[in-house]
GUZA-498144 format. One record per residue (C-alpha): residue in one letter; x, y, z. Coordinates in nm, 3 decimals. Example, Ala and Ser with C-alpha at 12.3 -4.5 7.8 and 13.67 -1.06 7.14 Angstrom:
REM GUZA-498144
+------+---------+---------+---------+
: resn :      xx :      yy :      zz :
+------+---------+---------+---------+
:    a :   1.230 :  -0.450 :   0.780 :
:    s :   1.367 :  -0.106 :   0.714 :
+------+---------+---------+---------+
***
This chain:
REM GUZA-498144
+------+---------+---------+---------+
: resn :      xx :      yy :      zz :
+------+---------+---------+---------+
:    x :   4.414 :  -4.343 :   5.345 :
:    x :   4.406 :  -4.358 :   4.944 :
:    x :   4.282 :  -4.025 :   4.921 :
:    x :   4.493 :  -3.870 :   5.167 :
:    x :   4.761 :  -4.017 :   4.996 :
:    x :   4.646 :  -3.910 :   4.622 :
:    x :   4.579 :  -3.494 :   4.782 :
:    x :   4.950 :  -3.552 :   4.912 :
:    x :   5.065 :  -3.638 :   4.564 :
:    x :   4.852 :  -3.352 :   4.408 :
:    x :   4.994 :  -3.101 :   4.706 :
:    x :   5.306 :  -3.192 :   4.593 :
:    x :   5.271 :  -3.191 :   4.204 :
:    x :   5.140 :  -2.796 :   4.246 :
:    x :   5.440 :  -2.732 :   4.495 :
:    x :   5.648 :  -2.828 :   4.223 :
:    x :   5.473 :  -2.625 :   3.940 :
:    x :   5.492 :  -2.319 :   4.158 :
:    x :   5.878 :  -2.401 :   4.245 :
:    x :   5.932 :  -2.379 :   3.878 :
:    x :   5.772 :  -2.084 :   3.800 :
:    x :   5.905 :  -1.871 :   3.494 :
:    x :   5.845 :  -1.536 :   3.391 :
:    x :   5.924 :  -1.350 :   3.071 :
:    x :   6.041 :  -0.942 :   3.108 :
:    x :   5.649 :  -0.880 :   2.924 :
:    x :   5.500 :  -1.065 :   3.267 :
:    x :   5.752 :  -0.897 :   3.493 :
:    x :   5.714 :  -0.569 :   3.423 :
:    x :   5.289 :  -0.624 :   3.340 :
:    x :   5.304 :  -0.710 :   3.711 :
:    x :   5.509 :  -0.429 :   3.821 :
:    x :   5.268 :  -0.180 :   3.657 :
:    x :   4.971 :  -0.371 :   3.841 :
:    x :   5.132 :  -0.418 :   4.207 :
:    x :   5.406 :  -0.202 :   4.277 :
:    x :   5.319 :  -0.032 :   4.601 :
:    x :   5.487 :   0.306 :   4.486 :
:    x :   5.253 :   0.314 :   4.167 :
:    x :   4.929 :   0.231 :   4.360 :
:    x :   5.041 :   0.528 :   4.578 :
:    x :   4.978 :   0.769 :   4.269 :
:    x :   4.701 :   0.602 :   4.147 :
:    x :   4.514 :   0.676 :   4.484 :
:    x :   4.642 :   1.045 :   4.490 :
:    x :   4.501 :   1.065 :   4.090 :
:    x :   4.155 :   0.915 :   4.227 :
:    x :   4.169 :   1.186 :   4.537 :
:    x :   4.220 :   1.449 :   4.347 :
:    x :   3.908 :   1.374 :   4.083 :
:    x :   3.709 :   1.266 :   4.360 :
:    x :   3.763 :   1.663 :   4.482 :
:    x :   3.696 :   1.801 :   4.136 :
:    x :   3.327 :   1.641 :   4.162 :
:    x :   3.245 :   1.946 :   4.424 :
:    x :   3.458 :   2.243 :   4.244 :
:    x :   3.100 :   2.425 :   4.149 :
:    x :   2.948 :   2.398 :   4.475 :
:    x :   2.770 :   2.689 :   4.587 :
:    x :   2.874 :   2.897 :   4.929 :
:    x :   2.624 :   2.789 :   5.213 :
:    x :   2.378 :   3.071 :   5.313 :
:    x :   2.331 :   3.243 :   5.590 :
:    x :   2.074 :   3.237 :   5.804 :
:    x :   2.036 :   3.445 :   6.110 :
:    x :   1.778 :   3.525 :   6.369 :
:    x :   1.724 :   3.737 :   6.668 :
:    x :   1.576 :   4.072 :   6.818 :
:    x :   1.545 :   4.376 :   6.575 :
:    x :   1.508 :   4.708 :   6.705 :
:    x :   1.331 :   4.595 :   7.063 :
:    x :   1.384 :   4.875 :   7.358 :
:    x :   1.488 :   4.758 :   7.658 :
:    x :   1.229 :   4.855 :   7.864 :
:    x :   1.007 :   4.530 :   7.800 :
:    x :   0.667 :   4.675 :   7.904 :
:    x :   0.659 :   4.863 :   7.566 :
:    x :   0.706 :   4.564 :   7.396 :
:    x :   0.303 :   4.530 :   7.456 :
:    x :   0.033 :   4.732 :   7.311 :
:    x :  -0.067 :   4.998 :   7.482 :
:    x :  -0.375 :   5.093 :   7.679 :
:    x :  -0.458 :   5.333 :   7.451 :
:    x :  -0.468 :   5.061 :   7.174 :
:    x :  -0.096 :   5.198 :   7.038 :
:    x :   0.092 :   4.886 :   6.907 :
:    x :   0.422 :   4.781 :   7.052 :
:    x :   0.753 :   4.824 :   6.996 :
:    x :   1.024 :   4.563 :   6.836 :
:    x :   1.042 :   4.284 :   6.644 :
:    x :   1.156 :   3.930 :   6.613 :
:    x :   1.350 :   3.880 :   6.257 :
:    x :   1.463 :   3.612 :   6.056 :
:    x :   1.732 :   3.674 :   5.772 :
:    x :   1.848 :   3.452 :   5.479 :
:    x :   2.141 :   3.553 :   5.256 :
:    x :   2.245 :   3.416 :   4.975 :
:    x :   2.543 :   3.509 :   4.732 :
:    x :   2.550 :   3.393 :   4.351 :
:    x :   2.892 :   3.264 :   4.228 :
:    x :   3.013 :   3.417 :   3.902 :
:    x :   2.976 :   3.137 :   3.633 :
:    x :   3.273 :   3.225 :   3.498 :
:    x :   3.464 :   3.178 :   3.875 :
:    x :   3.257 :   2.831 :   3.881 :
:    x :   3.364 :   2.689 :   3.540 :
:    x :   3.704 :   2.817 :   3.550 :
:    x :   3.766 :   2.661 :   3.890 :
:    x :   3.582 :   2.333 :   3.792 :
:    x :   3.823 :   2.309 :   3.484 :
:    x :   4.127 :   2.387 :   3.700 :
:    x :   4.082 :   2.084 :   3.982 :
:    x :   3.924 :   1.843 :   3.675 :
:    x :   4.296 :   1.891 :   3.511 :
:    x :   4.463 :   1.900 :   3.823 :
:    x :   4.567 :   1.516 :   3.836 :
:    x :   4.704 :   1.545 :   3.500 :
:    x :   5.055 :   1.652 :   3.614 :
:    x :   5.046 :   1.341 :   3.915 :
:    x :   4.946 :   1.113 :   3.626 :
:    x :   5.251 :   1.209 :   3.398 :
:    x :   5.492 :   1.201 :   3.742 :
:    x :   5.363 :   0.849 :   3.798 :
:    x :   5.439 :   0.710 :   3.444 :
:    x :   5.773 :   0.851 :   3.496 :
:    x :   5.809 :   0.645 :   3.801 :
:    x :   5.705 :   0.354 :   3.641 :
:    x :   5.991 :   0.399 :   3.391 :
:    x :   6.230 :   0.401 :   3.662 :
:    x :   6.061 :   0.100 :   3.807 :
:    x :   6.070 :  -0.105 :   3.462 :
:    x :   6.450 :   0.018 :   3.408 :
:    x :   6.550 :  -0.124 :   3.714 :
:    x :   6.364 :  -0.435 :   3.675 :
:    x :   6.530 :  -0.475 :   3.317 :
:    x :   6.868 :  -0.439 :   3.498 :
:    x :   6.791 :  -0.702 :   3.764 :
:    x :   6.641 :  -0.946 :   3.465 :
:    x :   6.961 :  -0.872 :   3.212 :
:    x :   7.206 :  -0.941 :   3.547 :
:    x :   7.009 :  -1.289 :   3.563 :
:    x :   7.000 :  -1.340 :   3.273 :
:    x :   7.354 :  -1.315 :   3.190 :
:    x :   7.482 :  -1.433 :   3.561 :
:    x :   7.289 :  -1.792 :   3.372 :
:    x :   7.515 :  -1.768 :   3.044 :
:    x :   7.865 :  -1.739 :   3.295 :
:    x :   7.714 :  -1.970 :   3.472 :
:    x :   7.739 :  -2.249 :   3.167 :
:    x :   8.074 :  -2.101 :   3.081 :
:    x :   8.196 :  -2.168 :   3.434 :
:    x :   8.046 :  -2.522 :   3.372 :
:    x :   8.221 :  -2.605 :   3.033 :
:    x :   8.548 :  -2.442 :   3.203 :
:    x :   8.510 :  -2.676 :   3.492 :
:    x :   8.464 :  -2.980 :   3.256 :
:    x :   8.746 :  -2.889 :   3.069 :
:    x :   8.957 :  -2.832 :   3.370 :
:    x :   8.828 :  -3.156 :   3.549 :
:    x :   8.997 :  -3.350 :   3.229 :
:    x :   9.297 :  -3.153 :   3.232 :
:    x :   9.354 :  -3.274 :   3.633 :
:    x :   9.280 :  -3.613 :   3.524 :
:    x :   9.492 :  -3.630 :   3.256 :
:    x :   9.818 :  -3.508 :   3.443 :
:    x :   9.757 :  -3.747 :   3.734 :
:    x :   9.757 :  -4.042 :   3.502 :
:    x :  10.078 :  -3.872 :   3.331 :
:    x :  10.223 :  -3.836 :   3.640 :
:    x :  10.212 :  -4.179 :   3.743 :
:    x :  10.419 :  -4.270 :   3.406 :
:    x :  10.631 :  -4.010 :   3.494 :
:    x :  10.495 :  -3.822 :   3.151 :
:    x :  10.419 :  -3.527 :   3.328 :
:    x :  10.523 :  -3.251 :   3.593 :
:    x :  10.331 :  -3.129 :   3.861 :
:    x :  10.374 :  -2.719 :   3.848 :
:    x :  10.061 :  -2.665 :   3.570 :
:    x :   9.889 :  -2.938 :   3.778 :
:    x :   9.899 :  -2.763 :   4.100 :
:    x :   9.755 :  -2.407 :   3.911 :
:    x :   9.491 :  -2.648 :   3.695 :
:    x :   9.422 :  -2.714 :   4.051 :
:    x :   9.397 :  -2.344 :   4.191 :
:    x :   9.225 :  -2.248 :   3.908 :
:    x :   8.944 :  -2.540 :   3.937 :
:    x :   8.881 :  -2.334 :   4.295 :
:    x :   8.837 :  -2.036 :   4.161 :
:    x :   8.548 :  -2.161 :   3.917 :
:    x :   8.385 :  -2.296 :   4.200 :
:    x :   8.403 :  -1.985 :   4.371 :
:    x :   8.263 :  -1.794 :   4.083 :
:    x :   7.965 :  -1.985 :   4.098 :
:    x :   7.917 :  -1.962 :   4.441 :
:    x :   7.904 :  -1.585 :   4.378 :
:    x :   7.690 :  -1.625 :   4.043 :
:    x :   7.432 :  -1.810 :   4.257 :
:    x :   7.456 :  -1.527 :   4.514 :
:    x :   7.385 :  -1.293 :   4.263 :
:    x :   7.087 :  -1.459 :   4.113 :
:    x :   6.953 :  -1.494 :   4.463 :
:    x :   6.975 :  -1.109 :   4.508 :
:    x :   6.839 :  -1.040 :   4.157 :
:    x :   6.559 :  -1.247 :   4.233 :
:    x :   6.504 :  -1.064 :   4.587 :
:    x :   6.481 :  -0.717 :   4.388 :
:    x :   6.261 :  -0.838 :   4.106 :
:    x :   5.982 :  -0.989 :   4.399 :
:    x :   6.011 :  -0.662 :   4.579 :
:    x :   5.939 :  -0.479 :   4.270 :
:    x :   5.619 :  -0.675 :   4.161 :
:    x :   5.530 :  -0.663 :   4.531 :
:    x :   5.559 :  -1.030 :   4.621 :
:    x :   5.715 :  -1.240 :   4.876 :
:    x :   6.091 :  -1.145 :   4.883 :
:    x :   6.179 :  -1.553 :   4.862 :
:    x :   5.866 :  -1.623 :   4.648 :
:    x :   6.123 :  -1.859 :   4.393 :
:    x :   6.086 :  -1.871 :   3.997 :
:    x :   6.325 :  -1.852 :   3.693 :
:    x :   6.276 :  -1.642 :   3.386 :
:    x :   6.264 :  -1.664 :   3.023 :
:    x :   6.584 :  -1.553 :   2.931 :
:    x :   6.511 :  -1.414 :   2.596 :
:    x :   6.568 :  -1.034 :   2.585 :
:    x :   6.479 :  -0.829 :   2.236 :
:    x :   6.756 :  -0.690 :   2.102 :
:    x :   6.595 :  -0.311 :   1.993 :
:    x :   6.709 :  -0.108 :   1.679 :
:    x :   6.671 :   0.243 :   1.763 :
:    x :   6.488 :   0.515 :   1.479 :
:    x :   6.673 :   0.817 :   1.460 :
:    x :   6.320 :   0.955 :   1.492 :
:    x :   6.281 :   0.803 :   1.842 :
:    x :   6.430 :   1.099 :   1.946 :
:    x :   6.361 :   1.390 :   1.750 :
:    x :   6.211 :   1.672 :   1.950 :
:    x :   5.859 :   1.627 :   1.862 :
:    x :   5.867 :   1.233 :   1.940 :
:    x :   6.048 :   1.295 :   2.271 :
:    x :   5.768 :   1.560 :   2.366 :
:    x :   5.541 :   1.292 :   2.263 :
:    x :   5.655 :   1.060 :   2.482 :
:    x :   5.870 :   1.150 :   2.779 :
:    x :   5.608 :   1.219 :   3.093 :
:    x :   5.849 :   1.514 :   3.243 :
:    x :   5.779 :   1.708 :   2.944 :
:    x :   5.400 :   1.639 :   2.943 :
:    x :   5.383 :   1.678 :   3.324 :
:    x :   5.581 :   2.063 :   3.241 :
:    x :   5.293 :   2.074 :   2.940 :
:    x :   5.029 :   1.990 :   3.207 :
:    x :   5.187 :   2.276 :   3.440 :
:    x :   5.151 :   2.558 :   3.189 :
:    x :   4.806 :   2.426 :   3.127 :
:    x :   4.724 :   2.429 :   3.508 :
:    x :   4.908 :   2.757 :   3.500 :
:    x :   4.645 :   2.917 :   3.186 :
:    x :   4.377 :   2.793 :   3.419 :
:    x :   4.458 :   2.966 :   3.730 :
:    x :   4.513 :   3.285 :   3.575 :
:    x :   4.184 :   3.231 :   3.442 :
:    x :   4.038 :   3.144 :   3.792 :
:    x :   4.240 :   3.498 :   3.927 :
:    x :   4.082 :   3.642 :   3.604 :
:    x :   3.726 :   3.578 :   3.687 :
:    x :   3.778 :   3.729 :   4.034 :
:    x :   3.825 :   4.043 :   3.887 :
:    x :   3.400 :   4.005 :   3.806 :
:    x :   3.152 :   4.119 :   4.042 :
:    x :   2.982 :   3.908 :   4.262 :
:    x :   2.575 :   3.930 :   4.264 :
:    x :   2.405 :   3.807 :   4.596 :
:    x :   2.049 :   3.897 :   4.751 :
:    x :   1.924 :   3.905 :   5.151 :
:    x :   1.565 :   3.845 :   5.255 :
:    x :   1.444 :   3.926 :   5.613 :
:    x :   1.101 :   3.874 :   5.823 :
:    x :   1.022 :   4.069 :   6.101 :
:    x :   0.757 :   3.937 :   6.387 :
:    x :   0.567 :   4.261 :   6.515 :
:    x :   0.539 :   4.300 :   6.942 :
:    x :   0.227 :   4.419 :   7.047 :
:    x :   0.004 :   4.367 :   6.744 :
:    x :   0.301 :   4.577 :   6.498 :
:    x :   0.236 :   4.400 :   6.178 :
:    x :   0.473 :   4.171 :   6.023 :
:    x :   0.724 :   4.339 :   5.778 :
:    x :   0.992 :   4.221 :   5.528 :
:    x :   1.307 :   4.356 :   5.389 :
:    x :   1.455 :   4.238 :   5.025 :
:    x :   1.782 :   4.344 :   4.946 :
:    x :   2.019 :   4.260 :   4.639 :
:    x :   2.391 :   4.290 :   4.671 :
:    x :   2.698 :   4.320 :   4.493 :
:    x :   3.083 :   4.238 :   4.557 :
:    x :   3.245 :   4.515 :   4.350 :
:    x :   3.614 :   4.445 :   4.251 :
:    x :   3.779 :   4.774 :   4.306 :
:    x :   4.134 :   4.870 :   4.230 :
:    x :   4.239 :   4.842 :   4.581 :
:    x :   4.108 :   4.472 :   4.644 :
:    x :   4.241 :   4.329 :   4.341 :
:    x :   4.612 :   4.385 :   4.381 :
:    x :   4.654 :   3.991 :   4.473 :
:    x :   4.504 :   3.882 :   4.216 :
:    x :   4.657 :   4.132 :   3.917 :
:    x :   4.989 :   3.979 :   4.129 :
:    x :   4.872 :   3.622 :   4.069 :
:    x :   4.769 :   3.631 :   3.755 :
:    x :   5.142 :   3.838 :   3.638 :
:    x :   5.310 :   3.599 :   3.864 :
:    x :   5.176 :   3.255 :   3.676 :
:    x :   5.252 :   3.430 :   3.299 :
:    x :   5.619 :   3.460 :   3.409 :
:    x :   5.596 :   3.111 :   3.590 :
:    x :   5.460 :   2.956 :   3.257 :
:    x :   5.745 :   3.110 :   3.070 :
:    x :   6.034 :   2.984 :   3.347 :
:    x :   5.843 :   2.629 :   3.277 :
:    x :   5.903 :   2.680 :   2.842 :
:    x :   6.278 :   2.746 :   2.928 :
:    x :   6.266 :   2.410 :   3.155 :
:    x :   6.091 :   2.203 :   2.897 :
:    x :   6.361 :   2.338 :   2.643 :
:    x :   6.628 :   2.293 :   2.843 :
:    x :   6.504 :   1.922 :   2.923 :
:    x :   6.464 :   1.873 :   2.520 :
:    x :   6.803 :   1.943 :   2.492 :
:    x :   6.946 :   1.787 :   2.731 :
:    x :   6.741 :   1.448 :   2.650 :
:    x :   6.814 :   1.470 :   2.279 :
:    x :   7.228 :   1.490 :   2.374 :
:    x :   7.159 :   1.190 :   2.605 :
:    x :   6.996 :   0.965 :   2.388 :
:    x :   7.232 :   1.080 :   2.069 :
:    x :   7.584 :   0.951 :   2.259 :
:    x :   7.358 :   0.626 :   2.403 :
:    x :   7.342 :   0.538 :   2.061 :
:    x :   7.646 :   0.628 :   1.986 :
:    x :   7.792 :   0.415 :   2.272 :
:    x :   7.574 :   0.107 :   2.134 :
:    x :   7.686 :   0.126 :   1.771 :
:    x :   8.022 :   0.098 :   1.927 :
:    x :   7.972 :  -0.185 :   2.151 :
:    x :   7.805 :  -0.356 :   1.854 :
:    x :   8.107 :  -0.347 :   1.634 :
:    x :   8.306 :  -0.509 :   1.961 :
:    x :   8.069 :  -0.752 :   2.037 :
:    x :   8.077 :  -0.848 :   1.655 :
:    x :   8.472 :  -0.872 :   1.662 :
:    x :   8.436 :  -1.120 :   1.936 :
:    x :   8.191 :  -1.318 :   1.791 :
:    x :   8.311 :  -1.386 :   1.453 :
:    x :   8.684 :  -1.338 :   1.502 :
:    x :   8.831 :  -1.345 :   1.902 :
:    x :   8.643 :  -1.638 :   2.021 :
:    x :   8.630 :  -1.853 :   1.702 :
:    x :   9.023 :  -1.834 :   1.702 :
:    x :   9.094 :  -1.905 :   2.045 :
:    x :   8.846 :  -2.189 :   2.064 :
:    x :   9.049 :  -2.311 :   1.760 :
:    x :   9.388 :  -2.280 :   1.936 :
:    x :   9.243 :  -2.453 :   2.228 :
:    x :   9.097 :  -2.739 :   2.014 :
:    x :   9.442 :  -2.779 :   1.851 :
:    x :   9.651 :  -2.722 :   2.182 :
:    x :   9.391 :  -2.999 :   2.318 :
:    x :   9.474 :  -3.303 :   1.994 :
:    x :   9.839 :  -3.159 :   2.028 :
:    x :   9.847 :  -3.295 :   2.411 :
:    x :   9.656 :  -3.606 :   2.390 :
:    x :   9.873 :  -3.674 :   2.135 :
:    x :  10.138 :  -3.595 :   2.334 :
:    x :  10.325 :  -3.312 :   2.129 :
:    x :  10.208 :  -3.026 :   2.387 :
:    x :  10.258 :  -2.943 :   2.678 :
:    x :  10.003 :  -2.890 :   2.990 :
:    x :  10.147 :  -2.556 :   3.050 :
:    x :  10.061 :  -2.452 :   2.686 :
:    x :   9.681 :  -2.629 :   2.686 :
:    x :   9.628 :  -2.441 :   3.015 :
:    x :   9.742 :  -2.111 :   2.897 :
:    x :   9.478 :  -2.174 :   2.602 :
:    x :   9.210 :  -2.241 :   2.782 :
:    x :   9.310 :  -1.918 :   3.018 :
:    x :   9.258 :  -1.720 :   2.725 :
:    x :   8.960 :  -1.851 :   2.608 :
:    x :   8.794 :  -1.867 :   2.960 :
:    x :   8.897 :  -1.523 :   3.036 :
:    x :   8.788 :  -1.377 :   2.657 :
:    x :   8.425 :  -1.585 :   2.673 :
:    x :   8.383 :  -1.394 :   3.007 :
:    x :   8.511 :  -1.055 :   2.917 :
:    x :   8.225 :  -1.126 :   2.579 :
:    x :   7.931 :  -1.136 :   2.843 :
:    x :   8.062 :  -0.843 :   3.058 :
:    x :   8.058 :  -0.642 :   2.733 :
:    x :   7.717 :  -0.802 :   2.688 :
:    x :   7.598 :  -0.646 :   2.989 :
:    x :   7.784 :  -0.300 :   2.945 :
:    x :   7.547 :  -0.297 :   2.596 :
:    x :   7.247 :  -0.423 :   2.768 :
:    x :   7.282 :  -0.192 :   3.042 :
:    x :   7.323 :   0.119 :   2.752 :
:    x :   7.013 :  -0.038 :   2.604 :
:    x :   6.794 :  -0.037 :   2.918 :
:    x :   6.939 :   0.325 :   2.927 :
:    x :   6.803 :   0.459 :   2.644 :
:    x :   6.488 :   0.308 :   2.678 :
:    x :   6.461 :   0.464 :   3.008 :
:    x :   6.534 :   0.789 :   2.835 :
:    x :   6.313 :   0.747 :   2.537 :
:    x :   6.056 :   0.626 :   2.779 :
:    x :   6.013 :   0.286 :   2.550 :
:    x :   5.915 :  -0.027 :   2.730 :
+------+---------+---------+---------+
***
């Protein structure tokens, strides 16, 4: 019974541990990159596609044949005849071989050994989008937590303001019209965090489904989220080529690209092959034996698909230049009014830091001695702490709107 009762105890001790469970954005997205369904996906089509480069300089199969060669169909001359004259016909067996061009075989090796290079770029572009997303879901948390203990604060101060008036009231020091929206507005906090909770619930959904776990698996995070400053050589054109996978995968293409044309290319070579045959004599004919070499000669009129190909990938590695530029471009514009947009947001976050909230938490503070002290009003207390409740709020919405721009730009410098 002691034991049961101590495994109970330890059942419930790990229970708890688990139940509190909290992960950093490091151990979030580590996880992603390790689970995620969608990225095991490409990591299985990568594998595939080496696994199929392992037999690009197989040989063709020969052929072998057998059969009847030259045999009349009158099957008494088949024997010898009486006169001692051998028979006629034969029983053959053929092998054929043809000899790949070396050139064909390394060039096509090289093609489907570099083939998974594009599928590996694609799939650390999807795991950009994955981490981006996660970030989102973490910085919604994350801040839904800091409204959360402004709601709290708010609902202290509010709680005291109700309790003050009724004990007013009851000396007749106080009316009841401020009371009744101290009331109201006591509601709507409530509310709020009924919805804040909501959210966190949803965020938490999202950020299980991403690392591939049990939708209600339950843990907190770490709510500590860097604050990046952003090179100007982050995105210069030869970092951004450097780093985002679109580009690389379009680099990949045009290397794919060089390599078929050199696979069409090496078509254009002839073909060597040789074809050995044994021939069974009827009728006491001896045995006989044919060697032949042969030769797949590209002539003008059987190469037209491949002169096509090999024109048609030039021009399709030049449409693929004008892509990656164009991409350049447009990624260097992007990221250049993202950190535009941040600088900006930085100076407003700084004004209410140091100058919006400071004051109004002052007027409050004073409002608040004014009334105990019975030279305010509730009317003018509650309009202060309106303003500061509304302000702190309207600071951690324009948190988000610069964490959100953040998580942008990382997404399009492809930074974790």
């Amino acid at each position: 019974m002691k034991t049961r009762l101590m495994m109970l105890v330890l059942l419930l001790q790990v229970i708890v541990v688990k139940a509190q469970e909290k992960l950093d954005l490091t151990t979030i997205l580590k996880e992603i990159e390790q689970q995620n369904p969608q990225l095991k996906m490409y990591d299985a089509e990568i594998k595939s596609m080496d696994e199929m480069a392992k037999g690009a300089k197989d040989w063709e199969s020969p052929q072998l044949g057998t059969g009847l060669w030259m045999v009349p169909y009158n099957t008494s001359m088949w024997r010898r005849g009486m006169d001692g004259s051998t028979g006629m016909g034969q029983y053959a067996v053929s092998l054929e071989q043809m000899f790949p061009n070396k050139s064909n075989l390394n060039a096509n090796a090289k093609l489907m050994e570099t083939a998974s290079s594009v599928e590996l770029e694609n799939k650390k572009g999807v795991a950009f989008n994955l981490f981006s997303l996660a970030k989102q879901n973490f910085v919604e948390w994350k801040l839904a937590k800091e409204k959360a203990k402004v709601l709290e604060q708010n609902q202290q101060l509010l709680s005291f303001m109700i309790r003050s008036t009724e004990i007013r009231y009851k000396n007749g020091l106080e009316k009841l019209n401020t009371y009744y929206k101290a009331k109201a507005a006591l509601a709507n906090v409530e509310n709020m965090q009924l919805m804040l909770q909501n959210d966190i619930k949803q965020n938490r959904i999202m950020l299980n489904t991403l690392m591939n776990r049990n939708k209600l698996s339950n843990f907190d995070i770490d709510t500590v989220y860097p604050q990046k400053q952003y090179q100007s050589s982050l995105y210069d054109s030869t970092t951004l080529a450097n780093h985002r996978s679109d580009i690389k995968a379009i680099e990949q293409s045009i290397v794919l690209n060089g390599l078929e044309q050199a696979v069409e290319k090496s078509m254009l070579k002839p073909e060597f092959g040789v074809r050995y045959e044994h021939m069974f004599g009827f009728g006491g004919m001896p045995m006989q034996y044919s060697l032949m070499g042969m030769i797949k000669i590209p002539v003008a009129w059987s190469t037209k698909s491949e002169r096509a190909n090999i024109e048609g990938l030039k021009w399709r590695s030049e449409a693929l230049r004008q892509e990656k530029d164009m991409l350049l471009s447009e990624i260097r514009g992007r990221a250049f009014g993202k950190v535009n947009d941040l600088q900006t947001k930085e100076k407003q976050l700084k004004l209410f830091e140091q100058q919006i909230i400071p004051a109004l938490r002052k007027n409050y503070q004073s409002l608040q001695l004014a009334y105990e002290q019975n030279t305010a009003e509730l009317f003018m207390l509650f309009d202060a702490w309106e303003s500061l409740n509304m302000t702190q709020l309207n600071y951690i919405d324009l948190q988000k709107e610069y964490l959100m721009m953040q998580i942008e730009l990382d997404r399009i410098l492809e930074l974790r």
